[in-house]
C-alpha positions in Angstrom: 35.2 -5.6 -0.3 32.3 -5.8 -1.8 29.3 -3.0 -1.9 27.0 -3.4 0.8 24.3 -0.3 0.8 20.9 -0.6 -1.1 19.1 3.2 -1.4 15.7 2.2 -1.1 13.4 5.6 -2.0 10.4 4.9 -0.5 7.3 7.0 -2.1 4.1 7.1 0.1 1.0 8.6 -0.7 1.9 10.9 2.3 5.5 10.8 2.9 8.7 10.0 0.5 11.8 8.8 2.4 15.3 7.9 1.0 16.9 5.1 3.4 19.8 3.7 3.1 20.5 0.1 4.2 23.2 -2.0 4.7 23.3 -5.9 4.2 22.5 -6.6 7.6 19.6 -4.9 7.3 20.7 -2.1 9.4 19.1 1.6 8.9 22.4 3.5 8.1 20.8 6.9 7.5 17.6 8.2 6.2 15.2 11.4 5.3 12.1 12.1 4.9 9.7 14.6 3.8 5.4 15.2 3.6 4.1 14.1 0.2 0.5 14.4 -1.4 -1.4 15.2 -4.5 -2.1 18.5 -6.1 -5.0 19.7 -8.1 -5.3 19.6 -11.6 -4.8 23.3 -13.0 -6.3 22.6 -16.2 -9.1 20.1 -14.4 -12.1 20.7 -12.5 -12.8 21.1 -9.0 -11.3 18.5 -7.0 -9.3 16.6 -9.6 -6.2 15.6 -7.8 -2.7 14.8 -9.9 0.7 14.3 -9.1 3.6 16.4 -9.6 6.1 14.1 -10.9 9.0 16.8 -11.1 8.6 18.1 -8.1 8.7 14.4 -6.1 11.9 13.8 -8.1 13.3 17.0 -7.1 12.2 16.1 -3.6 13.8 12.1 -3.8 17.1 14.9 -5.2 17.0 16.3 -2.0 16.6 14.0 0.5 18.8 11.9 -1.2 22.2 13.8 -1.1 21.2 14.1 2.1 21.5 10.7 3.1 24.4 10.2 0.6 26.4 12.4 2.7 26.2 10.7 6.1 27.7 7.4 4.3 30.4 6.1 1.9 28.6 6.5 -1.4 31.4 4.1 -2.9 29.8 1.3 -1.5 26.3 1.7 -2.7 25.3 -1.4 -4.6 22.3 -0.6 -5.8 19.3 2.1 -5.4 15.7 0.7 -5.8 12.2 2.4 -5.7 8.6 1.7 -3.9 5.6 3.5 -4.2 2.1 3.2 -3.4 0.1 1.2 -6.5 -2.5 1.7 -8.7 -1.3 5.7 -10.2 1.0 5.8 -13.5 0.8 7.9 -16.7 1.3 7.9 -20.2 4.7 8.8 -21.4 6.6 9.8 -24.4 9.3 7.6 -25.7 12.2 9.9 -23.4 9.8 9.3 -20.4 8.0 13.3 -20.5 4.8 12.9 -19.7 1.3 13.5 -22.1 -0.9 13.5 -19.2 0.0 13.9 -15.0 -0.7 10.6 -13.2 -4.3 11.0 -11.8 -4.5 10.2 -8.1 -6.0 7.1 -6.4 -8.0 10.0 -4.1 -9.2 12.1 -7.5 -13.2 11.4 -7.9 -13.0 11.8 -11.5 -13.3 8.1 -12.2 -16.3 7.3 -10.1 -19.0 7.3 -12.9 -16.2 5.0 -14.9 -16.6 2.6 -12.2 -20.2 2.5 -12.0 -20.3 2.0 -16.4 -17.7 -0.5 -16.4 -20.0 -3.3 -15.3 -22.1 -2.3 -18.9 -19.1 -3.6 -21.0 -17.6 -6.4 -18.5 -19.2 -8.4 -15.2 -17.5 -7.6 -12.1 -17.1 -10.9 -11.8 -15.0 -11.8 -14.8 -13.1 -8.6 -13.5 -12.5 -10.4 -10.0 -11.5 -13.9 -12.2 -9.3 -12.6 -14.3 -7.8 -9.7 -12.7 -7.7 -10.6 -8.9 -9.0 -6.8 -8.7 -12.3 -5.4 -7.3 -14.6 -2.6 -8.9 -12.9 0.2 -6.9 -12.7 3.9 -8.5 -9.1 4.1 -8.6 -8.7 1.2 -10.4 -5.9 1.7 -12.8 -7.8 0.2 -16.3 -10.6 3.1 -15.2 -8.4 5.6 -15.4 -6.8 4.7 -19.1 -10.4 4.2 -20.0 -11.1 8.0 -18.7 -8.5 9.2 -20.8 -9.9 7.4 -23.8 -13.2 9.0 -23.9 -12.3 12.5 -21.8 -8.2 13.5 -23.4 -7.5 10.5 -26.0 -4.6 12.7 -27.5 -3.3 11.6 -23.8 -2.7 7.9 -25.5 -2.8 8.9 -29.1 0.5 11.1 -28.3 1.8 8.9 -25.9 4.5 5.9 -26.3 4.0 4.1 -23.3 2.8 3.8 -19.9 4.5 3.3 -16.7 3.3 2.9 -13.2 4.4 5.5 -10.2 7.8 3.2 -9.8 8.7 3.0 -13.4 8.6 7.1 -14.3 11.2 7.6 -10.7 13.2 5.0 -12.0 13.3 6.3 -15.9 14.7 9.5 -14.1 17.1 7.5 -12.0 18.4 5.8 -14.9 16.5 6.4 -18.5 14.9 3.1 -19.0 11.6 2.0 -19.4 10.1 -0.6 -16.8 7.0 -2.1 -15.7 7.3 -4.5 -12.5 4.6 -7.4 -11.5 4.0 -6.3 -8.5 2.1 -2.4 -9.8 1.2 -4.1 -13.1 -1.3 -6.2 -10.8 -2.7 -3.2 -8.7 -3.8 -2.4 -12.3 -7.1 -4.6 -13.0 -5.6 -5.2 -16.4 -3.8 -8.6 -15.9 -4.5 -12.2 -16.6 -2.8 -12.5 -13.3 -2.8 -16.5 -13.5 -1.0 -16.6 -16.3 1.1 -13.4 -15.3 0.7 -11.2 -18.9 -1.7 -8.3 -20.0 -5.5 -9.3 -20.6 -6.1 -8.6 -24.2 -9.8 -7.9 -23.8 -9.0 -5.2 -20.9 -7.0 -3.6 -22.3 -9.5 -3.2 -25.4 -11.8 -1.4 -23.3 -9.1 2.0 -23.5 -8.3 1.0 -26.8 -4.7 -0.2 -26.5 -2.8 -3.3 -26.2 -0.3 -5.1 -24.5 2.7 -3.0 -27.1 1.6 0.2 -25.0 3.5 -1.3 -22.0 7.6 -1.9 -21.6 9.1 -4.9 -20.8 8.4 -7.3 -17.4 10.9 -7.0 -15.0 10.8 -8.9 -11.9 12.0 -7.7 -8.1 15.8 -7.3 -8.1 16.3 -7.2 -11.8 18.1 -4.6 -13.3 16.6 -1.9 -15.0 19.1 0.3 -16.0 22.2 2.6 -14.2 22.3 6.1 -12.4 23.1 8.3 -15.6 25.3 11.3 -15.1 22.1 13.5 -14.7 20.6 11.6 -12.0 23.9 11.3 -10.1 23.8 15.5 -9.9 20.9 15.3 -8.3 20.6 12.4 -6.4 24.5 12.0 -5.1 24.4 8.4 -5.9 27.4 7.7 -8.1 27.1 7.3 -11.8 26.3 3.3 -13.2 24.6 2.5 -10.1 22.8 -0.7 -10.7 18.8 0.8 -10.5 16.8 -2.4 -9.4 13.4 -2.8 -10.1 10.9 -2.6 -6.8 7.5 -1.5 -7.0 4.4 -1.6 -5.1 5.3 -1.2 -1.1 3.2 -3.9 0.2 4.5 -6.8 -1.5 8.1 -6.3 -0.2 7.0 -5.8 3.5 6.3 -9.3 4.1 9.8 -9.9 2.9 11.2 -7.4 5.2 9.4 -8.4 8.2 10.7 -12.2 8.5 7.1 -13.2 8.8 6.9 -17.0 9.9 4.9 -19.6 8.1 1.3 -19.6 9.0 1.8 -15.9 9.7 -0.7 -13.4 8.1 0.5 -10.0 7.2 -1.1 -6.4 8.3 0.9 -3.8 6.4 0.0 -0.2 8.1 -0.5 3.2 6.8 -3.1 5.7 5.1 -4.2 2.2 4.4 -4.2 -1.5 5.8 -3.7 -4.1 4.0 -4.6 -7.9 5.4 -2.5 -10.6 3.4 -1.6 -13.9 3.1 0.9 -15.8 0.2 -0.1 -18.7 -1.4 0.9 -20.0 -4.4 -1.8 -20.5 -6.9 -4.1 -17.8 -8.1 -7.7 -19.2 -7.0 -10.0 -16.8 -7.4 -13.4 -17.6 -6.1 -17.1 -16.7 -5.7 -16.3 -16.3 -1.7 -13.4 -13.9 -2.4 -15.5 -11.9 -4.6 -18.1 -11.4 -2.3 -15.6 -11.0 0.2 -14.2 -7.6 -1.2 -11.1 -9.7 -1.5 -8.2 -8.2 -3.6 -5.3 -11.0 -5.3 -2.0 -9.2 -6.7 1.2 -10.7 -8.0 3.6 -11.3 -5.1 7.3 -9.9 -4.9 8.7 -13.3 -5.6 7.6 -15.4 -8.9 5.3 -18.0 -7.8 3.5 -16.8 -5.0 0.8 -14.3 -5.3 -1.1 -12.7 -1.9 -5.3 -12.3 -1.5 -5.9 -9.2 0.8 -7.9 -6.7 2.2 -8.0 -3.4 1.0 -9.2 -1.1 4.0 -8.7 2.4 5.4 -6.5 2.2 8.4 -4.5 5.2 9.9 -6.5 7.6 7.5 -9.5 7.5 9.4 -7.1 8.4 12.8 -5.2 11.0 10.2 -9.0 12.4 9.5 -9.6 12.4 13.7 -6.7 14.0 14.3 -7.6 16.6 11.9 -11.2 17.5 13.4 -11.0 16.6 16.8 -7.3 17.3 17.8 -6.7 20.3 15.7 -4.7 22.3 17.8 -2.3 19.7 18.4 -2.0 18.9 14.6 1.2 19.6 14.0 2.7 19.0 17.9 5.2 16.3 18.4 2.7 15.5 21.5 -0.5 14.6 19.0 -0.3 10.8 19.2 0.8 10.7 22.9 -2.1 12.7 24.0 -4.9 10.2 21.3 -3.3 7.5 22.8 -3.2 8.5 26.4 -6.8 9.9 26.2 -7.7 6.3 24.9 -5.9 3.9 27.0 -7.5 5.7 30.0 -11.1 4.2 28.7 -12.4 1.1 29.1 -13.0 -1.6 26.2 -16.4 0.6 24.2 -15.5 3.6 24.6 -18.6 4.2 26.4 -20.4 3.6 24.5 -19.3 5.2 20.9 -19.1 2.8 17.8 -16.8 3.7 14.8 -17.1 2.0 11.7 -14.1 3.2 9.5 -15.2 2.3 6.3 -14.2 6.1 5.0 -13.6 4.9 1.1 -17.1 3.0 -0.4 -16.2 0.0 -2.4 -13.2 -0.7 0.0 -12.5 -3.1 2.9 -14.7 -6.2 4.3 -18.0 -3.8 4.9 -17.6 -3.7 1.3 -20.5 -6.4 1.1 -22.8 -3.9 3.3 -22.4 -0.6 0.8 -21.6 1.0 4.4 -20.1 4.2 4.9 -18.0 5.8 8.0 -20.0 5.6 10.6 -20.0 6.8 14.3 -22.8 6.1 16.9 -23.4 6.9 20.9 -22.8 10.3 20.7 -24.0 12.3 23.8 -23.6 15.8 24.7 -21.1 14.8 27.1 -19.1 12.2 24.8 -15.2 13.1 24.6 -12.6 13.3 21.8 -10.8 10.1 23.7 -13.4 8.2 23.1 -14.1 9.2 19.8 -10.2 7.7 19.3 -10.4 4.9 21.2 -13.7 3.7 19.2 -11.7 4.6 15.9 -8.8 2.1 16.8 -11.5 -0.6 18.2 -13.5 -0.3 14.8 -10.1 -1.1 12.9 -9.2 -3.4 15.2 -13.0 -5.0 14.2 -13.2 -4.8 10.7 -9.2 -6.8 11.0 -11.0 -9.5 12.6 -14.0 -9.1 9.6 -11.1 -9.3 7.1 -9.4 -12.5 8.8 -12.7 -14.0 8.2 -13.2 -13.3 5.1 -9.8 -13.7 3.9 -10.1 -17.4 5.4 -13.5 -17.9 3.3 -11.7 -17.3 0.2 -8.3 -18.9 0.7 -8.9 -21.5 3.3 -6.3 -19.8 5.3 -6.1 -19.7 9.3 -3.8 -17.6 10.6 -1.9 -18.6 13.6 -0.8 -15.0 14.2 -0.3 -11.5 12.4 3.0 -9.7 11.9 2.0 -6.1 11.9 4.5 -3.8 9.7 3.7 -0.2 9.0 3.4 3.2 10.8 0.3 1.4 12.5 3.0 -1.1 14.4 4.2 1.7 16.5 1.0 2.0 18.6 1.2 -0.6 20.9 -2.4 0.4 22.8 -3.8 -0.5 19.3 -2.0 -3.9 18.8 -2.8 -5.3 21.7 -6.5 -4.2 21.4 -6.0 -6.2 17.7 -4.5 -9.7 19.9 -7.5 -8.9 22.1 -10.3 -8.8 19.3 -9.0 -11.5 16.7 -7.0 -13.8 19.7 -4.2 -14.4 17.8 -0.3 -13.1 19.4 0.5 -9.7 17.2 3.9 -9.5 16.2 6.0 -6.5 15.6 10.0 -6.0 14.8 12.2 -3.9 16.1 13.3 -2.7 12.8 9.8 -0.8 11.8 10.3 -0.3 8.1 9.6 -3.5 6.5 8.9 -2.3 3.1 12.2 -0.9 2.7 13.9 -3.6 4.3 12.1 -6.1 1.8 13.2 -3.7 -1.2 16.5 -3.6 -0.1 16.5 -7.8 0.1 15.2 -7.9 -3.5 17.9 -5.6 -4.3 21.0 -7.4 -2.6 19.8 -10.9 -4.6 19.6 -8.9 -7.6 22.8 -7.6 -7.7 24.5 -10.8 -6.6 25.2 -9.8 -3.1 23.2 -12.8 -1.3 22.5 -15.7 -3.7 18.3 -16.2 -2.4 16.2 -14.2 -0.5 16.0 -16.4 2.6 19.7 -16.2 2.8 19.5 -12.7 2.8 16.8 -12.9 5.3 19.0 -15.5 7.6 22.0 -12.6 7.9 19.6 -9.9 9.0 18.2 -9.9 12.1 14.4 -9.9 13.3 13.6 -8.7 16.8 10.5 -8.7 17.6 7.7 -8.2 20.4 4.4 -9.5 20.5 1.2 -9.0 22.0 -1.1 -11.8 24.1 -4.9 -11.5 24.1 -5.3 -10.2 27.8 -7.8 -10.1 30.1 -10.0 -7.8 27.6 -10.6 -10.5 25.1 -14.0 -11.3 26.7 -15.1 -8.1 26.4 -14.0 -7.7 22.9 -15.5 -11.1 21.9 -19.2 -9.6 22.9 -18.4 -6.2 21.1 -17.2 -7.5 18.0 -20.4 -9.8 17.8 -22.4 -6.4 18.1 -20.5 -4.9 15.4 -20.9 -7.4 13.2 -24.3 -7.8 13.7 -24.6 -3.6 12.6 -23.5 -4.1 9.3 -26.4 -5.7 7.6 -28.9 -3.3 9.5 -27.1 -0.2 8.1 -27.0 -1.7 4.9 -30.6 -0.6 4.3 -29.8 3.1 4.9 -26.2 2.9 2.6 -28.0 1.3 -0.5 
């Protein structure tokens, strides 16, 4: 018989799984563990990094875990997603001249602002499909040219988050499409490096390994790998990458479906197959990266999501912060309010440069505060301000692409609150989709991974012999309400504007 289990490792910015699926999509076992950035110990205050030997000793561990609770034998293939935009410099053996930086490290904030001196923003957006945003990959190699060149000068090559896991998994070097476009260093139209980018740090496209595509083979679980990870030596290693692509894969999205992928951070998205970049997208705020599939590339919105309800939790729900009752008590505290949380506004643009408010130069912001406003309706304005800026993004996506959605498929840790997707039917009056099988990303991985290694012939086939239950949500009753307090959120924006500039 042949193998049928895909490991998927799953690296979030906040939490690293190991999952292991079979090839009828099923969840056979799975662990899971916190994750997040460390500070530089060499760098100044607040520089964030990541400790790429200790998240491989932590994908070790939760890895034999999972190993042990199946038949290893009849692992196909192990493939690896992680969050986009980080990567390092590396030595030719993979060791590393310089930590990856992290997407939440202000170091490369005044790189953003000078950038524009050297290039337009909008030749960026044209070329790139990438916004002026602080993390931007390009920002960071141009940091290390002017703040630690020995960084490049030493270094071989660089690889994205994805590609130094999977060196350790198997010893090869890789670059995938789908984190090379997070980058803002592609000619994404043509689907190679931009030569004039890549000046900017001083290198060229011979600093980078090879292409692969999803489901191509990288390399196979060396000796040293299968210590720690369990997996068994020559394991096919399949090239992933960035976790959004491969949710809409995993989710069995329908045509004419958008895409809300849920976390830290949400991420609005269509596929379409041209790369049309244009002056509405821009303005927009709209982001274009390469799709998991060749061909098809997906415009999206870039906004905070659960973060801002991760930051709530923190401040306003502290004593509960680490009580398996957290969410059930927001959530119950919220649902007992009426649409406006009487009267307190949220608008949950917590990263500047981000989202559709990007336009506005606006900022978190809450109003209506009395001395008698409670943490439930802090909450509940929280998940209506998401739910508002969705509807904001579904406009502005449609500007730039011509796309009308004739509903969303929500995937993510945000799909598992259902008070909050049916408040998103009620403000954008489209049906919200969910599936019953919650991790999308991993599923879609694990697809890539099956065609790759020649256990389904095509992805849709793959897709036909896995299941997809799902529920969805009907605008209700509420979507009057929700109409008027949408058009009063929208009409906030430009007046702040004045106060963020």
């Amino acid at each position: 018989m042949a193998k049928r289990i895909v490991i998927v490792m799953d690296c979030g910015s906040t939490t690293t799984r190991v999952v292991a699926v079979d090839d009828k999509g099923k969840l056979l076992a799975q662990a899971s563990q916190p994750s997040g950035p460390s500070p530089q110990k060499d760098g100044e205050k607040g520089w964030l990094v990541w400790d790429v030997d200790a998240l491989w000793r932590k994908l070790g561990r939760l890895s034999r875990k999972v190993c042990a609770d199946i038949n290893a034998k009849n692992i196909a293939a192990v493939t690896l997603t992680t969050w986009g935009a980080d990567g390092a410099p590396v030595r030719g053996d993979g060791s590393l001249t310089h930590p990856p930086i992290c997407w939440a490290c202000p170091r490369t904030e005044p790189t953003a602002e000078a950038i524009t001196d050297k290039v337009s923003a909008w030749e960026l957006f044209r070329t790139t499909g990438y916004q002026i945003i602080a993390f931007n990959t390009l920002l960071r190699l141009i940091w290390l040219r002017e703040n630690a060149p020995k960084a490049l000068d030493n270094a071989d090559g660089w690889m994205m988050m994805a590609g130094l896991l999977s060196h350790r998994l198997c010893g090869e070097m890789s670059i995938d499409y789908t984190g090379a476009s997070t980058m803002m260093a592609m000619d994404l139209g043509k689907r190679t490096w931009s030569p004039k980018l890549l000046g900017l740090a001083g290198i060229d496209a011979s600093f980078f390994p090879p292409f692969v595509e999803s489901g191509d083979t990288i390399g196979t679980v060396t000796a040293k790998a299968s210590r720690a990870t369990g997996i068994p030596t020559g394991t096919p290693v399949t090239a992933a990458g960035h976790d959004t692509q491969f949710a809409p894969i995993g989710s069995g999205a329908r045509t004419g479906e958008a895409i809300l992928s849920t976390g830290t951070w949400e991420i609005l998205l269509a596929r379409v197959p041209d790369f049309k970049p244009n002056k509405a997208g821009f303005n927009g705020g709209v982001l274009i990266e390469a799709d998991a599939l060749p061909g098809l590339f997906q415009p999206q919105l870039l906004m905070m999501g659960s973060g801002v309800l991760e930051w709530l939790a923190k401040h306003f729900y502290g004593e509960l912060e680490k009580s398996s009752k957290l969410y059930k008590t927001m959530i119950g505290d919220a649902a007992a309010l009426e649409p406006g949380a009487g009267g307190v506004s949220l608008i949950p643009s917590f990263v500047a440069g981000t989202g559709p408010t990007k336009r506005h130069n606006t900022l978190g912001t809450m109003l209506g505060l009395t001395i008698n406003t409670e943490r439930g309706q802090v909450y509940r304005a929280a998940l209506e301000g998401l739910s508002f800026q969705l509807q904001l993004a579904i406009e502005m996506l449609g500007a730039a692409t011509g796309f009308e959605p004739k509903g969303i498929r929500v995937v993510g840790g945000g799909s598992k609150n259902d008070l909050w997707n049916q408040m998103r039917a009620d403000v954008t009056g489209l049906p919200v989709s969910t599936i019953e099988q919650k991790e999308a990303t991993v599923l879609g991985a694990a697809i890539c991974a099956f065609v790759g290694t020649g256990v389904y012939p095509t992805v849709a086939a793959a897709q036909k012999a896995m299941k997809f239950r799902d529920t969805t949500f009907r605008p209700s009753k509420q979507r009057d309400a929700y109409q008027a307090l949408y058009a009063d959120y929208k009409a906030l924006l430009p007046k702040l504007k004045p106060h963020y500039t």
